[in-house]
N, C-alpha and C positions, 0 to 999 in steps of 0.2 A: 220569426224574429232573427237579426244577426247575429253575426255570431262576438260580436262587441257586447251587444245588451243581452244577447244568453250569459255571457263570463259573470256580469254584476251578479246573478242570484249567487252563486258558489263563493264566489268573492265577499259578498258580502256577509255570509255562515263563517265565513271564518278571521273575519274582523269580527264581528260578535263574540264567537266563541273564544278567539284571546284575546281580548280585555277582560270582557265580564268572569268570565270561569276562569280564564288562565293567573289572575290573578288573584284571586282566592287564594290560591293556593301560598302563595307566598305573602302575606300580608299579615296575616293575624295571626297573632300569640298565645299564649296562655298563661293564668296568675301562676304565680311563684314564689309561697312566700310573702303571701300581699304581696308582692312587686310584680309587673305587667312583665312576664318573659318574651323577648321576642327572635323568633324563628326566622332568618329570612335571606336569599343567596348574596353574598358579598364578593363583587368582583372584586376586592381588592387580595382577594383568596383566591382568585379561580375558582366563582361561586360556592364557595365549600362554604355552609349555611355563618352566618352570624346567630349565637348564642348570648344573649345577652340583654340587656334593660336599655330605656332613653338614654342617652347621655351625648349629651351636645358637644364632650371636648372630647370624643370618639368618633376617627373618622371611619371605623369600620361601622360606626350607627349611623352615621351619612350616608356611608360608599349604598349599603343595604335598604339604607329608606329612598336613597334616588334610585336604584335600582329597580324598584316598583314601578315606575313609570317607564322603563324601559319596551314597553308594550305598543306603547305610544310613536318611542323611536324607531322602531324595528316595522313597523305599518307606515309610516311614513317613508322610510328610508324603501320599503317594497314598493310603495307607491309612486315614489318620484322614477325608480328602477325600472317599473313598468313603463311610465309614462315615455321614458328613453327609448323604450325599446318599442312602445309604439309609433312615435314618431319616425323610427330609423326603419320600419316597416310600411309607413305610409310612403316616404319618401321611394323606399325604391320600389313601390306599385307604382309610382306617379313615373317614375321615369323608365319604368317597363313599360308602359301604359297597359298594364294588366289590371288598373284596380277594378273590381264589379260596378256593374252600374245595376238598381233597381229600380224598378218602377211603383207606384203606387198601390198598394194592395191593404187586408186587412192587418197586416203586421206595420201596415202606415200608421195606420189608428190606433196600434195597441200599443207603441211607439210615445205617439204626440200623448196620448191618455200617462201611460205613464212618467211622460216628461211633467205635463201639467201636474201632477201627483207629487212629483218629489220636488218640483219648484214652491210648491206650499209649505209642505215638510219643512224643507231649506230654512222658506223666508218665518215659519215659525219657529223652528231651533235655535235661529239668531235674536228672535226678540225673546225667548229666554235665555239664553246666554247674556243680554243685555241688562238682563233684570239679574240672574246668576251673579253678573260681576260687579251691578251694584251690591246690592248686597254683601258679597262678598268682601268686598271693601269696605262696606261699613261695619260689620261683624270683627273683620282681622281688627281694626282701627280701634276698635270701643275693647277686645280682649288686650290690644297692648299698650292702651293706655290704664289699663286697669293694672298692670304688672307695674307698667314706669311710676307709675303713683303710689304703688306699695312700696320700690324702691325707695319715692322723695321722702314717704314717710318714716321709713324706716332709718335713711338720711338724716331727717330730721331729730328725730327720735334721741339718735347718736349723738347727735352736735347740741342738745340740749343736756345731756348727757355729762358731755366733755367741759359743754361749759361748766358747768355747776363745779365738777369734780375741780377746772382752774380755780373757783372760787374756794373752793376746800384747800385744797392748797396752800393757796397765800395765807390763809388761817394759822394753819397748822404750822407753818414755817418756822414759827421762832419758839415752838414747843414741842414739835414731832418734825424735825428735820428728815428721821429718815423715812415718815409716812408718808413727809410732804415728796418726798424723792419720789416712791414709788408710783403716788399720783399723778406727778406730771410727766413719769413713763406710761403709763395707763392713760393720759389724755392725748400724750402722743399717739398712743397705737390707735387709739377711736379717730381720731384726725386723720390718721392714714387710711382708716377703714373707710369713713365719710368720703375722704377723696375718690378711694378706689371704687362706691357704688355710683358716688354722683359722675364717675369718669363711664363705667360700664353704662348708668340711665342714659348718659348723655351719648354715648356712641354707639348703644344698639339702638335706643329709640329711633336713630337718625336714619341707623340702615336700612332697619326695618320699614318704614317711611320710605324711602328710596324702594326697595324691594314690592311694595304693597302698591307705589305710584307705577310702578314700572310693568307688575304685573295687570295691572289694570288697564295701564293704556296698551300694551299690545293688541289686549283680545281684543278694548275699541277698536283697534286701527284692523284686527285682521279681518273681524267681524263686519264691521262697516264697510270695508271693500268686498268683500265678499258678495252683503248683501246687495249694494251696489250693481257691480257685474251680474249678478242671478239676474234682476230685474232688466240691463240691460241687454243680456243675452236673450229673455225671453220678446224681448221687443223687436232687437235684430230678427230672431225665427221667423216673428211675423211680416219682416219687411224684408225677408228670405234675402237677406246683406253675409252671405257666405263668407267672406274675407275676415268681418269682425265678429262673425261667429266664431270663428277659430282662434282668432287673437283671443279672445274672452276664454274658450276653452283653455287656451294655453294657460293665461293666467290663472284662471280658478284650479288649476292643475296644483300649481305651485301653491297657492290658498288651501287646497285641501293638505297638502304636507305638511304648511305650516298647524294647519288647525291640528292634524294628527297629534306634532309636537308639543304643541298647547295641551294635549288628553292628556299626554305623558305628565306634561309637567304638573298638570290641573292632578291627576290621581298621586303623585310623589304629596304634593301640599295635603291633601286629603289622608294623605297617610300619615303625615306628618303632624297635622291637627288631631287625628283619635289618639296619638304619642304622649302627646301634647297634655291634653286633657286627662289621660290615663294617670298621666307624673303625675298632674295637679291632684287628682283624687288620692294617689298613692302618700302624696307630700302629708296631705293633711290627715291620712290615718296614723303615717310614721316618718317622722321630720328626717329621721336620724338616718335611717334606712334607705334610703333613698336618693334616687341618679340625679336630683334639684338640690342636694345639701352641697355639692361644690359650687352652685350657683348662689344659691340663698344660705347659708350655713347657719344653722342653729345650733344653741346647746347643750348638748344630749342631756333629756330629762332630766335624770338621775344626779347630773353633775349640777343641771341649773338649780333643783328644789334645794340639795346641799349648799350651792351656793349664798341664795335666798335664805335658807338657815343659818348662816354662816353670818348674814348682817342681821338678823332679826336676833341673834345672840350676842351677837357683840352690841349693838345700842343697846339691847335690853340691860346686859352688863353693865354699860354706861351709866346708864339710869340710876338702876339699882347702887351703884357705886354713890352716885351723888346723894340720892335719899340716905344712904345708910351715913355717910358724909356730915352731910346737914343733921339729921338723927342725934350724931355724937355731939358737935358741936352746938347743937340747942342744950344736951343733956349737961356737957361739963359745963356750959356758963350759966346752968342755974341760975337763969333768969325767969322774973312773973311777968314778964314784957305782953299783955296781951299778943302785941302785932309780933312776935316772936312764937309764942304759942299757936297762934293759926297756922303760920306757914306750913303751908301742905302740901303734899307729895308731887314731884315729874309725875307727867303722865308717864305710863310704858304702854306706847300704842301695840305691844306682839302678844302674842299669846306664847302659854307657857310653852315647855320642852315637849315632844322632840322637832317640830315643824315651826315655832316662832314666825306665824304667818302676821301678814300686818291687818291689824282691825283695830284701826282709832277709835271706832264705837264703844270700845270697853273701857273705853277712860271713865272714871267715875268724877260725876259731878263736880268740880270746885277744884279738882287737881290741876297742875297747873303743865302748862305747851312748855314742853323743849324749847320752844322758841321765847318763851316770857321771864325764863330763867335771869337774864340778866338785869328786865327793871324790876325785879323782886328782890335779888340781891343789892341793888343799888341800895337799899335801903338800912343794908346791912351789912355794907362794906367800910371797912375802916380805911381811909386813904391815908397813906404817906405822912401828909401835913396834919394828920389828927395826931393826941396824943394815944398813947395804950391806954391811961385810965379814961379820958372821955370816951375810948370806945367801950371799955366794957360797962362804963355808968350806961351808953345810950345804947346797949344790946347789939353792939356792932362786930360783929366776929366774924368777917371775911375782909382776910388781907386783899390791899387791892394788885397783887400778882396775882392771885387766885381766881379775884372777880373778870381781871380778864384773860384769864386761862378758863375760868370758865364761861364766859361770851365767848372765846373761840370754839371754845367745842361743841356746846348749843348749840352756834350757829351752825355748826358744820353738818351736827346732826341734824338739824333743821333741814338744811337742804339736800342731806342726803334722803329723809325725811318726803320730802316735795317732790323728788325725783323718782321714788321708788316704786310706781305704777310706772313709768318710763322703764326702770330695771327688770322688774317684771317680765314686760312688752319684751324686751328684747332676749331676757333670757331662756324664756319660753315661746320664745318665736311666734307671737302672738299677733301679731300684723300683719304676717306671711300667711300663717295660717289659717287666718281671718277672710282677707283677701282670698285666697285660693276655693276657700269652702264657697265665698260666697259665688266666686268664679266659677267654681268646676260645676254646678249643675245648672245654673242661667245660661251665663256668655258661653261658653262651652259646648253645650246643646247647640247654641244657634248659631256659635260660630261653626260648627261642625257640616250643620244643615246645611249650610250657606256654601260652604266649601263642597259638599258631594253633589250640593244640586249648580254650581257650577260646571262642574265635572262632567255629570250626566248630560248636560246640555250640551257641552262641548263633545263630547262621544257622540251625543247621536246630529248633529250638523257636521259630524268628520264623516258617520256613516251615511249619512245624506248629500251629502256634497258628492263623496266617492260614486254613489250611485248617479245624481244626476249624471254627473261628469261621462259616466260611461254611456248614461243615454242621452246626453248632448252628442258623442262621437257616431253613436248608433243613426242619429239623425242625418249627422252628416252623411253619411255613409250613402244613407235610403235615398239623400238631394241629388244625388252627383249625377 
């Protein structure tokens, strides 16, 4: 054999050997704390290892996750290196005129046998690769529109939220001025908040999409030409067209480096996607804790349930105010008014101390909605235009400032009321959570899949290519 197609075997032990094992080594982590710790050299150190978790607004967890695929650069950048120096050694055999000339023998045939061998290999590495990067793109596509749709809802969630609280508000306005203040600071901040996700939905979805079209058409266009040239190069062979034999080796030359660079970046993504899905699993064991709460921010347990307590105690107070309210006043007017006599108690949708959690179920029969509060009292409101003695002949003992001071807060609590499965949601980050759990072990797995068996097909058509490549040059060698 020549001493071109002897090189490929050793050349090619040791393309295998760094990607597959060399990068082992640097890639994976270990828990910490339930959080995914990860181990890995950061140029932006002078390879001195990065220590540390996912975190996207950390470019030392970039510099160290693109870093990974440096395997890929460094094979490529050997290989266009080689390619230099073989050409700059052809040339001056050509104008020595020392190149060997051989003739036909058994290393002819073990030659063309091997050519025919790896032009198969080639032309099936490509059609997975083909298949690789569909997939691949339909996996990344279905994982990030699963993310952008937790943001809209979470969006959404907010801004029905904000609205309500504007509706509390205006209520409140001309009886709790300074509650009503506070509220429309607190709808302020949700306005801003909405802005700020529907501004990040709308400008990574877009990237992302740009990134995902971009990464996809490359490896079409590298793969397609590639495939291309293999087919026409073996055709040339047969119609022994030397000239564009070598044009085509030149090309594929340059095709094998870029595919090199495609491994690199295909194993960065792949490293990047197990990152990825590690968060997601870490998120929804512990919101709080975790490299995705500056992204998603939730609020920390302990603060939300208190929080959550904090209104299940004051409406319940509410309530109980008005019952006990009503109570006195049925008592001191000492009235037999049947319709006076019935009136029966607010519901109090919470349950007692210490948790005040909301369960409307425990309304007891015939009690009456927070929200029904004010056509019950209509009927026992004295207005303005009546006298004091007609109201107390007709059992009428709510002034009509009270009747609607009390239709303000009803209502308010009414809709805070309607709203408070939305408060919930948001306080216990119950959306994100939701989403991620369902995400991290479906879309996660197959987006993973999808991403290494691109990769893998891409590594071995780089080490397929390389090889032919060298037994395309072998060939020539044996024609001349």
């Amino acid at each position: 054999m020549s001493k071109s197609s002897g090189a490929a075997a050793p050349f090619t032990v040791i393309l295998v050997f760094a990607v597959v094992f060399g990068s082992k080594t640097v890639v994976f982590g270990s828990p910490d704390d339930g959080r995914t710790s990860i181990n890995r050299p950061d140029p932006l150190r002078h390879l001195h290892y990065y220590h540390g978790s996912y975190d996207l607004a950390n470019k030392h967890y970039w510099a160290s996750t693109a870093f990974t695929g440096i395997y890929g650069l460094v094979i490529a950048g050997i290989w266009m290196l080689f390619g230099l120096a073989f050409c700059i050694f052809v040339i001056v055999k050509q104008r020595s005129g020392s190149f060997p000339s051989t003739g036909y023998s058994d290393r002819y045939y073990v030659v063309s046998c091997l050519l025919l061998v790896f032009t198969i290999l080639a032309i099936t590495a490509s059609g997975f690769v083909y298949a690789g990067n569909h997939q691949s793109l339909k996996r990344t596509r279905n994982l990030k529109n699963s993310i952008v749709e937790t943001g809209e809802d979470a969006r959404e969630t907010i801004q029905r939220v904000a609205k309500t609280l504007t509706g509390i508000q205006y209520l409140l306005l001309p009886y709790e001025p300074d509650k009503s203040f506070q509220l429309n600071v607190t709808t302020h901040k949700l306005g801003n908040e909405s802005q700020t996700i529907a501004s990040f939905v709308q400008q990574s979805g877009h990237s992302i999409d740009k990134a995902i079209t971009a990464s996809y058409v490359v490896h079409l266009v590298v793969v397609t030409l590639n495939l291309v040239l293999v087919v026409a190069a073996l055709v040339l062979l047969l119609l022994h067209c030397h000239p564009g034999f070598i044009i085509i080796i030149f090309l594929c030359w340059i095709l094998t480096t870029l595919s090199w660079l495609l491994t690199g970046v295909d194993f960065f993504i792949f490293t990047f996607a197990a990152d990825t899905c590690s968060a997601f699993e870490d998120f929804v064991q512990n919101p709080q804790n975790n490299s995705l709460s500056l992204l998603l921010p939730c609020v920390d347990s302990s603060y939300s349930t208190k929080l959550l307590a904090d209104i299940g105690f004051t409406i319940s107070g509410v309530i109980k105010q008005i019952n006990s309210k009503i109570g006195d006043a049925i008592w001191s007017l000492g009235s037999d008014d049947k319709e006076v006599l019935k009136f029966g108690k607010i519901c109090n949708p919470f349950t007692q101390a210490p948790n005040y959690s909301y369960a409307p179920q425990l309304c007891a029969e015939g009690a009456i909605k927070i929200s029904d509060l004010p056509n019950v009292l209509e009927s026992f409101t004295c207005y303005n235009q009546d006298s004091a003695e007609s109201c107390k002949n007709e059992g009428k003992f709510v002034s009509e400032s009270n009747y609607y001071k009390a239709w303000a807060y009803s209502g308010s609590i009414q809709k805070i009321l309607d709203i408070y499965p939305d408060l919930r949601s948001l306080a216990e980050c119950t959306v994100v959570k939701f989403t991620f759990s369902d995400v991290m072990p479906r879309q996660c797995k197959l987006f993973r899949v999808a991403v290494k068996r691109l990769w893998s097909s891409m590594l071995s058509l780089s080490i397929f290519m390389a090889v032919l490549v060298l037994i395309w040059v072998a060939k020539v060698c044996q024609e001349r």
